[in-house]
C-alpha positions in Angstrom: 101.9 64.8 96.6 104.0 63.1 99.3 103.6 64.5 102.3 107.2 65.3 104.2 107.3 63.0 107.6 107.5 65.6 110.2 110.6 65.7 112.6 111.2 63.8 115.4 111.4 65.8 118.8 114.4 67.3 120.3 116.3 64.7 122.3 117.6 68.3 123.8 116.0 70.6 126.1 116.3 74.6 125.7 118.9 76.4 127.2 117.8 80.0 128.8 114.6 79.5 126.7 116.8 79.1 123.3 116.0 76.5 121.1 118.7 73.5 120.1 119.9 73.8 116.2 118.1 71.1 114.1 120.1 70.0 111.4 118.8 67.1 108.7 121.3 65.5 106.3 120.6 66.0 102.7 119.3 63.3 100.7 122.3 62.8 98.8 126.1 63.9 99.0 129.6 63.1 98.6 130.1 62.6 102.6 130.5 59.3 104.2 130.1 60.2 107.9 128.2 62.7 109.7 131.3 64.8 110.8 132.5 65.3 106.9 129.1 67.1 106.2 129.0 68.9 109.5 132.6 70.6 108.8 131.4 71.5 105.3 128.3 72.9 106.7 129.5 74.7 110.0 132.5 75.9 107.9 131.9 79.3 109.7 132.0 78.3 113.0 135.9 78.5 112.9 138.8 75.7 112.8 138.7 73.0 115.1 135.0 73.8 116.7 133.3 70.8 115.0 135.9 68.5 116.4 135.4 69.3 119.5 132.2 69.4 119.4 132.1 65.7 119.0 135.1 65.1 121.5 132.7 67.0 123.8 129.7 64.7 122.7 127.6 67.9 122.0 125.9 66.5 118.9 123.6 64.0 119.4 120.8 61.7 117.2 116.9 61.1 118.0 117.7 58.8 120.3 119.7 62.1 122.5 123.2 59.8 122.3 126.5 61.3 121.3 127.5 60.8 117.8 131.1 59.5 116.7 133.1 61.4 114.8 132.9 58.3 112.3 128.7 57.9 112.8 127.7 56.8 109.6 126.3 59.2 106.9 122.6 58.4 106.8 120.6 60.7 104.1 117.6 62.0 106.1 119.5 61.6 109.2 118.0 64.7 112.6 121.2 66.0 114.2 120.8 68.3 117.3 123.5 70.6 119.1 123.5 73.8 121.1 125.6 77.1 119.6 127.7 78.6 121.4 126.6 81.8 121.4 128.7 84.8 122.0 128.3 87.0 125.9 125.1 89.3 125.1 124.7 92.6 126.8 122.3 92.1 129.3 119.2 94.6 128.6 118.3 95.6 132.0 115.1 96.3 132.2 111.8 94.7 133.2 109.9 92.5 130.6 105.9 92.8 132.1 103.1 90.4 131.7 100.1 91.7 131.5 97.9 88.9 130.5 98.4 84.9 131.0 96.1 82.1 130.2 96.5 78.5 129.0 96.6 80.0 125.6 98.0 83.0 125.0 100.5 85.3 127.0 100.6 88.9 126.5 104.0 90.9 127.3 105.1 94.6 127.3 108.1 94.8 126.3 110.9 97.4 126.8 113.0 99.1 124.3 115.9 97.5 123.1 114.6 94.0 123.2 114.3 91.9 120.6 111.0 90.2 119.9 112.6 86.8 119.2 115.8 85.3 118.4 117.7 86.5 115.3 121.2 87.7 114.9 123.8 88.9 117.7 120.0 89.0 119.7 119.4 86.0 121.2 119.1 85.0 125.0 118.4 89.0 125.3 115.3 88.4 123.5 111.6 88.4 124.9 111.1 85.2 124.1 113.8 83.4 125.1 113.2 84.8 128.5 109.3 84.6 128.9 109.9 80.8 128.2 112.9 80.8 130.8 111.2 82.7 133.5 107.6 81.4 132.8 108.7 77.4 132.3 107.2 77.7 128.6 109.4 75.7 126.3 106.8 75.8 123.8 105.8 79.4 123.9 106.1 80.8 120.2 105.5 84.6 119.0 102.0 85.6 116.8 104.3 88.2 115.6 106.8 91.1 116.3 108.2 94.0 117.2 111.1 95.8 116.4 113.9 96.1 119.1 113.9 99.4 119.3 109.8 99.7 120.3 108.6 99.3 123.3 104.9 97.8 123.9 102.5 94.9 123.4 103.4 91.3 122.0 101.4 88.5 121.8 102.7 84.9 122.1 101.1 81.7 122.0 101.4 78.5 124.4 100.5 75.9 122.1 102.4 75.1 119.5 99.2 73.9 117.7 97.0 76.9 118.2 100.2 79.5 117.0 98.5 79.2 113.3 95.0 80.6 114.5 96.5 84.0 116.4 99.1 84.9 113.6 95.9 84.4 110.9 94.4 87.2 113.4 97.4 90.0 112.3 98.0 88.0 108.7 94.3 89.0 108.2 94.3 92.4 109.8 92.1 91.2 112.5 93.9 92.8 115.3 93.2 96.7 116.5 96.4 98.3 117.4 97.2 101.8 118.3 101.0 102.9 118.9 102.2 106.2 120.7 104.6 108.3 119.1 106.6 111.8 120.3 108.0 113.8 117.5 108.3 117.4 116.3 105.8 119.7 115.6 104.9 120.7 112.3 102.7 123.6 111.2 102.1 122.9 107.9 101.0 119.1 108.8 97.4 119.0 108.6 96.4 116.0 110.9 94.4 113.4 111.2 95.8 111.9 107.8 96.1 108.9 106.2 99.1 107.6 104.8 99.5 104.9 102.2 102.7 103.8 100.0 104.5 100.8 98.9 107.0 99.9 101.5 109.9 97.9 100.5 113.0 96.5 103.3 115.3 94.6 101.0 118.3 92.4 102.3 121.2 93.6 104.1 119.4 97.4 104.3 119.7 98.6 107.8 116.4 100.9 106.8 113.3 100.3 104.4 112.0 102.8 102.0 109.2 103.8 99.9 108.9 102.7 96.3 106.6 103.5 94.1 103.4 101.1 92.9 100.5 99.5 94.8 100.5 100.4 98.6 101.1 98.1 101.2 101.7 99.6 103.8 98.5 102.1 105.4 98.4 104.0 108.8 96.2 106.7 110.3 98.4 109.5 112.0 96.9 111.7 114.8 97.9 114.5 116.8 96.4 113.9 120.5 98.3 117.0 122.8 100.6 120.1 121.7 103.1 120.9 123.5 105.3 124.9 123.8 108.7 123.4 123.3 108.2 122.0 119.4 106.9 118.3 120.4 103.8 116.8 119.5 102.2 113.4 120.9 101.1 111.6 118.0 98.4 108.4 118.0 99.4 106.0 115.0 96.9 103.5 113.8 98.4 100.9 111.2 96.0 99.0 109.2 99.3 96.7 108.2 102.6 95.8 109.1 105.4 96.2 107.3 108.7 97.0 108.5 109.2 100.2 110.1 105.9 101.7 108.8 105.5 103.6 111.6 109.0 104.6 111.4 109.0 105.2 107.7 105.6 107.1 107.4 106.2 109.7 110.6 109.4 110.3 108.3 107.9 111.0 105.6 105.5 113.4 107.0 108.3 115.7 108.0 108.2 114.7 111.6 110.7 111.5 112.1 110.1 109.7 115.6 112.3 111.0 118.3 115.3 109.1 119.1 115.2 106.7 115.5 118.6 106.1 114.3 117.7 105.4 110.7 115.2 107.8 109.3 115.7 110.3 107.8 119.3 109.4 107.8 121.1 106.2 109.4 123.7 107.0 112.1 126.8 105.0 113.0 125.5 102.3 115.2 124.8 102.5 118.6 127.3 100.8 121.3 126.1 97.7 123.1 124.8 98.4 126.3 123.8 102.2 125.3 120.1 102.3 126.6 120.3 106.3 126.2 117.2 107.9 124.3 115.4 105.0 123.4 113.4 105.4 120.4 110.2 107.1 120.9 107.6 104.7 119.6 105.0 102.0 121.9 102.6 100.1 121.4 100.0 101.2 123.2 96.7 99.0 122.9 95.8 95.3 121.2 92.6 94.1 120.7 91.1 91.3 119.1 88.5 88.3 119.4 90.0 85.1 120.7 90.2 82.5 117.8 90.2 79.6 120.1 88.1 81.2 123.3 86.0 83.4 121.5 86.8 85.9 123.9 86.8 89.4 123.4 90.7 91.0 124.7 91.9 94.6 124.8 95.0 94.9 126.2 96.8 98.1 127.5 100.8 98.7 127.5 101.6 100.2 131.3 105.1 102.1 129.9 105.4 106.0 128.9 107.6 107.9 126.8 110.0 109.4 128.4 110.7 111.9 126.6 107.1 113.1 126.7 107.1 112.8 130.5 110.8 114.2 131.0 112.6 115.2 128.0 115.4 117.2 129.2 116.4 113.9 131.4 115.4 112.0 127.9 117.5 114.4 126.0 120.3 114.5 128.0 120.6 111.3 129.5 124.7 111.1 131.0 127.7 109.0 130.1 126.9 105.3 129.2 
């Protein structure tokens, strides 16, 4: 089999840790210059925005030149440009490191932001800043969490060790524990073990339990009771798929305080709304090094708040 030649580098730096689009012209085609396949292409972008991108020289070739808006279609051909991406809400609070080496950097990360680019998330995302405010261009995630968690991520410095740390969770070599504050419930007899088949299909704003094989497994603990009706709950997934957490405190009878999809999704929440983040952090990671051989455990230095205050949790103020 022919192996595909790997791409040349960006001729274009980041901008606020953000990656340049890569685009490679198909192998064959009805267009004769670069600009006819880049209005088909970017046909969402809006009228006019191609032009002037290339009045404004913003697409460039390997070499980092400016193309023409008459370049010359060449099948195979690496274009590179930089979105325009639309204002994002700032999310103002802290993004922590805890651990830093030549090889790996370990963050905890606040509620409401994303793990990596994707979406309307994009400069608001840990990544994107950790390789801002750390001068890490290369810096790539082992792998995620949702936006609405708070807790430990793991990225990678080189590009060429990335494959080793995400075989660590691909192969279930990583110990992680998350916290958790929901109801109590009486007739839940804890510790448990929960296993079902977890599907999160396309366009769903929530996943959901199917039936067939599990693939989705987590231990659920109760750790402290408390007089008003909340619990503190230790959850310890053996995989990761989508909202399992989420999905499998739901289907106990005791959804996660402050989740806005299970049991029932709510109209979504306002940008800039940081009001009763959702209960759910990831407390603990541990695993043995891949590349150092070293043996990590790394602990998350956030709370829940509405474990530590939840009347100001509950009842938060305006926006």
């Amino acid at each position: 089999m022919r192996r595909r030649t790997p791409p040349p580098p960006s001729p274009l730096p980041q901008r606020d840790g953000v990656d340049p689009v890569r685009v490679r012209l198909p192998g064959d085609g009805p267009w004769q210059t670069v600009r006819g396949h880049l209005v088909e292409r970017l046909a969402g972008a809006g009228d006019g925005v191609v032009d002037r991108m290339f009045d404004e020289g913003l697409f460039v070739g390997a070499d980092g030149r400016p193309l023409a808006p008459d370049a010359v279609y060449v099948p195979g051909m690496f274009v590179w440009f930089h979105r325009d991406l639309a204002e994002e809400v700032l999310v103002p609070f802290a993004l922590d490191v805890v651990h830093r080496d030549e090889h790996i950097v370990v963050a905890d990360k606040p509620h409401f932001l994303a793990t990596t680019p994707r979406g309307s998330h994009v400069r608001q995302t840990a990544l994107a800043r950790l390789r801002h405010e750390l001068g890490l261009p290369a810096l790539g995630a082992a792998h995620r969490l949702d936006r609405l968690t708070a807790g430990l991520v793991l990225f990678v410095v080189r590009p060429e060790e990335r494959g080793a740390y995400q075989t660590l969770f691909r192969d279930r070599r990583v110990h992680k524990e998350y916290e958790a504050v929901a109801p109590h419930s009486p007739s839940l007899r804890l510790p448990t073990t929960v296993r079902s088949r977890i599907v999160k299909e396309r366009g769903q704003l929530a996943a959901r339990e199917v039936a067939g094989e599990p693939n989705a497994v987590t231990r659920v603990e109760r750790t402290e009771q408390r007089a008003d009706g909340l619990d503190h709950y230790r959850l310890l997934p053996a995989t990761g798929q989508t909202h399992q957490l989420r999905v499998h405190m739901n289907a106990l009878g005791v959804p996660i305080l402050g989740d806005p999809l299970y049991p029932v999704v709510a109209d979504p929440v306002p940008a800039g709304d940081f009001r009763r983040p959702l209960q759910l952090l990831a407390r603990t990671l541990e695993f043995t090094d891949p590349v150092t051989g070293v043996e990590h455990r790394f602990a998350s230095g956030r709370v829940l708040a509405a474990w530590t205050s939840y009347d100001t949790w509950n009842d938060p103020g305006p926006v």
